[in-house]
C-alpha positions in Angstrom: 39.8 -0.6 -2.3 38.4 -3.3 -5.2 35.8 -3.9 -2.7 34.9 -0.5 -1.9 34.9 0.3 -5.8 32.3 -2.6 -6.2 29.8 -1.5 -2.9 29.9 1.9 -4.8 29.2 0.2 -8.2 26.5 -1.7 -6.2 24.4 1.1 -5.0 25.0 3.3 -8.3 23.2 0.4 -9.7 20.5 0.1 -7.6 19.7 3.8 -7.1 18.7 3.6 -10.9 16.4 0.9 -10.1 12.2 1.3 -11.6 10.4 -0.1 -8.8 6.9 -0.5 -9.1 4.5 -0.9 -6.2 1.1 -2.7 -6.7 -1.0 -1.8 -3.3 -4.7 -0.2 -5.2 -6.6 -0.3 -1.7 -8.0 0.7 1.0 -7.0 3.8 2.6 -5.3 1.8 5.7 -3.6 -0.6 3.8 -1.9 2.0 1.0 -1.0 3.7 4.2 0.3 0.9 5.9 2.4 0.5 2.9 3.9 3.5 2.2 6.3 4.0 5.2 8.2 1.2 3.3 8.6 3.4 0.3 9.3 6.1 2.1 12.5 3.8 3.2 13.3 3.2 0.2 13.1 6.9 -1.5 15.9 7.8 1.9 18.2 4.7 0.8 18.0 5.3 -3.0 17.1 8.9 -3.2 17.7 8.3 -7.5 15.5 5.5 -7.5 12.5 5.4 -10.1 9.5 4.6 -8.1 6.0 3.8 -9.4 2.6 3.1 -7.7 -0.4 1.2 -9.0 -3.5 2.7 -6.7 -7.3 2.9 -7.3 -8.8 6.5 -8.2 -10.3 6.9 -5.0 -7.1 6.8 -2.8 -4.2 8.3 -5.1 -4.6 11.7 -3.2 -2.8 9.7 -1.0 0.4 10.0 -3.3 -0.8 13.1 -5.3 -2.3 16.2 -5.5 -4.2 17.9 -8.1 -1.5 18.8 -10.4 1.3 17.5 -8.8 4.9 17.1 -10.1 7.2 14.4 -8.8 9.9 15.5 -6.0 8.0 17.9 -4.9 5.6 18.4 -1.7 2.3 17.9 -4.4 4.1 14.2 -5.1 6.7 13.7 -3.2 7.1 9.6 -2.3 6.6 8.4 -6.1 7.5 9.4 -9.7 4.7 8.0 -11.5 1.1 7.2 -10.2 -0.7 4.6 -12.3 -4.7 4.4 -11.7 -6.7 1.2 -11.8 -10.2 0.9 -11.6 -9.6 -2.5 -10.0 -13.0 -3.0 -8.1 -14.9 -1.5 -11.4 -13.4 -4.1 -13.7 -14.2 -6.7 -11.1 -18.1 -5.7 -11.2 -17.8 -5.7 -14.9 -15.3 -8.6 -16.1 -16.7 -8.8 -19.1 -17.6 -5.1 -20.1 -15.8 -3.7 -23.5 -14.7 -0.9 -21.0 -13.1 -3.3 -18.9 -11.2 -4.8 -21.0 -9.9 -1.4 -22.7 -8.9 -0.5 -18.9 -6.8 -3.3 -18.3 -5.3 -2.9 -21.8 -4.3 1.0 -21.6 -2.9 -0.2 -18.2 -0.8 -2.7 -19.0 0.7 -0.6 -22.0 1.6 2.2 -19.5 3.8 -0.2 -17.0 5.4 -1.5 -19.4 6.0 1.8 -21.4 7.9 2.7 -18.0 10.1 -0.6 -18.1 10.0 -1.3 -14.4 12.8 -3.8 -13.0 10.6 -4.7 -10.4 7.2 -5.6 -8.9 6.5 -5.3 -5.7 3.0 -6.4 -4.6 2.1 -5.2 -1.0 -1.9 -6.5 -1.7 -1.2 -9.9 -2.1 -4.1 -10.9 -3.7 -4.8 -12.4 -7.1 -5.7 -9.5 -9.1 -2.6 -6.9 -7.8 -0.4 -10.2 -9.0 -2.4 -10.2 -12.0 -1.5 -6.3 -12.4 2.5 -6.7 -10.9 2.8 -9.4 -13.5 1.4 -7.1 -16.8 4.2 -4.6 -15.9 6.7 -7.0 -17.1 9.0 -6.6 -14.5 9.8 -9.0 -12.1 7.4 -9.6 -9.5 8.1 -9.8 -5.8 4.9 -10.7 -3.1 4.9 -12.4 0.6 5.4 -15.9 0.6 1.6 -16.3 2.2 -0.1 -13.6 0.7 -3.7 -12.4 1.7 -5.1 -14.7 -1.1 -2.9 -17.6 -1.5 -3.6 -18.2 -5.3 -1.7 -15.1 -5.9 2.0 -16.2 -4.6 1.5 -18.7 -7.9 2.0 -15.4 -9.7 5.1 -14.4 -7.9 8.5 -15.0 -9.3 10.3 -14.2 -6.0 8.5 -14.8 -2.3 9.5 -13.4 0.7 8.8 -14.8 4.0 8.0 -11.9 6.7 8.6 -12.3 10.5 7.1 -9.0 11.3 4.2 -8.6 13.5 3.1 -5.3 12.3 1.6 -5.0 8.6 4.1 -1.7 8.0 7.2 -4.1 9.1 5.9 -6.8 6.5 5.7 -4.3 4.0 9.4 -3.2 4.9 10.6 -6.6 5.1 9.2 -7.6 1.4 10.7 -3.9 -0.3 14.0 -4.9 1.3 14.2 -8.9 0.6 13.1 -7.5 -3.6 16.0 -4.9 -3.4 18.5 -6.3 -1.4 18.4 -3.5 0.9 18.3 -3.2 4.5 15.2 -0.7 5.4 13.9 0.7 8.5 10.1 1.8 8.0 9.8 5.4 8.4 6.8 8.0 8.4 6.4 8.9 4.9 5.4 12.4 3.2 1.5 13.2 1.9 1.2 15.6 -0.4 -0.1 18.9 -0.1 -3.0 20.1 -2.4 -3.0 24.0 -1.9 -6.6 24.5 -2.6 -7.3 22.3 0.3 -5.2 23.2 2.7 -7.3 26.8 2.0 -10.3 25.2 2.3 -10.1 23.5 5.5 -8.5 26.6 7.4 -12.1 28.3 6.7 -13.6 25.9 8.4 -12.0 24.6 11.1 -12.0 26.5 14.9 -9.0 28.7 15.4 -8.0 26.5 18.6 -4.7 25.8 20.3 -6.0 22.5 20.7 -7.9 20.8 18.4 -8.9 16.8 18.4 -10.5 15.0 15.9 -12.7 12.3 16.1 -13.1 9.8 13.8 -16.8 7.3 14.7 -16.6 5.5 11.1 -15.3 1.7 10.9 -15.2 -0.6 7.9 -17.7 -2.0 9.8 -20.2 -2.2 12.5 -18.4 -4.5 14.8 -15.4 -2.1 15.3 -17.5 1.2 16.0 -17.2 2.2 19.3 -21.3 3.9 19.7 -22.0 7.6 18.3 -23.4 8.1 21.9 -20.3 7.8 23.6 -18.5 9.5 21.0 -20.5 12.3 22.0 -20.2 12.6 25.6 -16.3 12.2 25.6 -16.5 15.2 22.9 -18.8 17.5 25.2 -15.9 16.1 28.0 -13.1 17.0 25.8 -15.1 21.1 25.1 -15.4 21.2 28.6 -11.7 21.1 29.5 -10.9 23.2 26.3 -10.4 21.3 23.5 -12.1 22.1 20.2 -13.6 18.8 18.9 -14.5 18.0 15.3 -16.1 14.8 13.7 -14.6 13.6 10.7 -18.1 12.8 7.9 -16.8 10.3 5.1 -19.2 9.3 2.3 -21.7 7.5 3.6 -21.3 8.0 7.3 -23.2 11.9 7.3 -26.3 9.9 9.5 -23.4 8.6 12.0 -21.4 12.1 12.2 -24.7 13.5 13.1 -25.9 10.9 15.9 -22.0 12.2 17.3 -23.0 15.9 17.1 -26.6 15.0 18.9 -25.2 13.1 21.2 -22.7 15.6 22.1 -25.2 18.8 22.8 -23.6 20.9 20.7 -20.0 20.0 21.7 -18.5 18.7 18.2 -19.6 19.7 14.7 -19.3 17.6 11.7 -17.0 18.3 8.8 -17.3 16.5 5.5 -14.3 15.8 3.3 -13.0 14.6 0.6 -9.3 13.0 0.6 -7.4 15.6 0.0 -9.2 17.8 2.8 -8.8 15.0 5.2 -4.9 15.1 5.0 -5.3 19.0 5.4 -7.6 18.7 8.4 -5.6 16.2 9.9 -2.4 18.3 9.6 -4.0 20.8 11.5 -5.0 18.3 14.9 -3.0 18.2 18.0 -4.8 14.4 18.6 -6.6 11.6 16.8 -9.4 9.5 18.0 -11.0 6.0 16.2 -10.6 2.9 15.8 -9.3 0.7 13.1 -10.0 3.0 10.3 -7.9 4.4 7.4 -8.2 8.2 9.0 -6.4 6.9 12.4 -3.5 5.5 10.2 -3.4 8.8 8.1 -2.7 10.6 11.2 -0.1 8.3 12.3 1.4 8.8 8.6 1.5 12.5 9.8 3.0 12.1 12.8 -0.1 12.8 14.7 -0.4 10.9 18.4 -3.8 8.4 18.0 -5.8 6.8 20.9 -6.8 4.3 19.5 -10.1 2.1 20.1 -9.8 -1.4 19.0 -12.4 -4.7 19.4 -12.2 -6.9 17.1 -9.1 -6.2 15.1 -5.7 -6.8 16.7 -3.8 -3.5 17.3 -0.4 -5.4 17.3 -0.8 -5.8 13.6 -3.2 -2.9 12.4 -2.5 -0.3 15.8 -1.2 2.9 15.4 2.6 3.0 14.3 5.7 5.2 14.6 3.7 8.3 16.8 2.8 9.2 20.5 -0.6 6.5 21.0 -2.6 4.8 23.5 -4.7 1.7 22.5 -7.9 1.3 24.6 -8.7 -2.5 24.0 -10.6 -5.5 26.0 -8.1 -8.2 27.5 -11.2 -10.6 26.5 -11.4 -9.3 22.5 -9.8 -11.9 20.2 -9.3 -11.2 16.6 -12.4 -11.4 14.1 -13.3 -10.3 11.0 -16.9 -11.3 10.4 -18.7 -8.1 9.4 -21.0 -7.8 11.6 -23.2 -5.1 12.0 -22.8 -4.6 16.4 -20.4 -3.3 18.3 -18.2 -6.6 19.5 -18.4 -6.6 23.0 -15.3 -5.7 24.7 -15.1 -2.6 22.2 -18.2 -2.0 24.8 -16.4 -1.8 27.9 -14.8 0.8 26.4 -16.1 4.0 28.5 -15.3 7.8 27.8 -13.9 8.6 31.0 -11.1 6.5 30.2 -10.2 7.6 26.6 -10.3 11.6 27.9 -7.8 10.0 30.2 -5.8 9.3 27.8 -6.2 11.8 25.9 -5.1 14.1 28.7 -1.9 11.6 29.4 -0.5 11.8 25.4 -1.2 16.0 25.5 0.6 16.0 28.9 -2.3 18.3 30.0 -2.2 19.7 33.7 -5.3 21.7 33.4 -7.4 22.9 30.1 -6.3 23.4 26.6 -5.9 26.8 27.1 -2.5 26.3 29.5 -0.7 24.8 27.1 0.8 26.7 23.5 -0.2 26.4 20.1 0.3 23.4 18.5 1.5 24.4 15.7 0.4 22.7 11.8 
């Protein structure tokens, strides 16, 4: 009985743990990340939970408006924004140094017990360790000079970026997690938005031609023949336009005689739109792993990133990879080469294998948002 009385003690304790999370970018990664939270939120529903995110991505943990515990917010408590990649431009800019100031105030304000940083580079430790809590990172961190910052390190045996990110949140807390699909938040006004606009389409499959860079894109012209193969066994087909990508969407659309359209959005959009697919296609890009966080089965279309570590996770997926591609990540501006062998006929294949097709779109019901 004593020791029951002290396990309960024990957990009492820890759901009134402030946990902070330090993971400001990119899309992918916070994503990556967050199905370890959303562990943690299931074992210690009471838990106090805290996120340090660039501008750019919060929609990720918040919608306009939101309130914590609810579907506008519901992994985190508190978001905290940090214009990390504008104070690195400007280290020395009054404006910078006001930023960092007004953001190390606020962390501590919220007297976190712990740190936890998922980035593992030198200026999230830099952040982790302003909170005044104690700070919690890998033991071989992304930049090495930032595990000089840490105050506990955690070695990871997990392949897969999420499992790291569950092993680290559980070796801080002294909990045993399983990483599970977390909750985005629902921004009303978007969710209108992108009903106007998409096809009303039992079947709808998104494509997604963007990379973080040139080696990983799989070519606009053969994005647009397996979308004019997809329209011609049913399928309604959309291509996903982030900033900067509107000439690439476009080559999709030409390439596809008329079979796709393009559809720019902004973040909070995106999770609508993506809510509202039966099937994601792309390759290593952050809008593949937001539809796995949605539960959304991905065929994936990998090169020169390695899909055991970065591949879809925890949904229905295919991964159409080289046997000859071997992990790189020099930015170059091509295509790598066994992303080439890559041909359309086989990704409809497997497209048509995860919706368990027998004949066009059309035979099979809604699927419903």
């Amino acid at each position: 009985m004593r020791s029951d009385n002290n396990a309960e003690r024990e957990n009492a304790e820890k759901d009134r743990l402030r946990v902070l999370i330090v993971r400001l970018g990119a899309m992918g990664d916070v994503l990556h990340a967050m199905p370890a939270v959303a562990a943690l939120r299931a074992q210690l529903p009471e838990c106090h939970v805290g996120w340090v995110i660039e501008p750019r991505w919060a929609p990720l943990l918040m919608a306009d408006g939101a309130a914590p515990r609810t579907s506008t917010m519901p992994l985190v408590d508190a978001v905290h924004t940090a214009n990390a990649r504008g104070w690195a431009r400007r280290p020395l800019a009054a404006s910078t140094w006001r930023g960092m100031r007004e953001l190390r105030r606020e962390l501590q304000a919220q007297r976190y017990d712990l740190a936890i940083d998922l980035q593992g580079a030198v200026r999230s430790a830099l952040i982790g360790r302003a909170s005044g809590a104690e700070l919690v990172g890998e033991a071989e961190p992304r930049e090495r000079p930032a595990r000089w910052f840490f105050q506990r390190r955690v070695a990871t045996l997990g392949v897969h970026v999420i499992e790291q990110a569950a092993e680290v949140v559980a070796k801080a807390t002294g909990l045993e997690l399983t990483p599970m699909l977390p909750p985005l938040p629902v921004d009303s006004a978007a969710e209108r938005r992108v009903t106007a606009l998409l096809p009303d389409a039992d079947a709808l499959v998104l494509l997604h031609p963007g990379a973080g860079w040139g080696a990983k894109r799989w070519p606009a012209e053969r994005y647009g023949a397996l979308a004019a193969a997809l329209k011609a066994r049913g399928y309604a087909v959309v291509a996903n336009c982030a900033p900067g990508e509107e000439a690439l969407a476009a080559d999709v659309v030409r390439n596809s005689g008329g079979a796709t359209r393009e559809i720019a959005t902004d973040m909070a959009e995106l999770i609508a739109m993506t809510r509202r697919c039966a099937l994601v296609i792309g390759g290593d890009t952050g809008p593949a792993h937001l539809a796995c966080a949605l539960g959304k089965p991905v065929v994936g279309l990998y090169g020169p990133t390695d899909p055991a570590r970065n591949g879809p996770w925890g949904v229905p997926f295919r991964v159409m990879r080289h046997p000859e591609s071997r992990r790189d990540h020099a930015r170059r501006s091509t295509p790598e080469a066994g992303l080439l062998t890559i041909e359309p006929e086989e990704v409809l294949a497997a497209v048509e294998e995860l919706l368990g097709s027998q004949g066009t779109a059309a035979d099979r019901p809604a699927v419903q948002a």
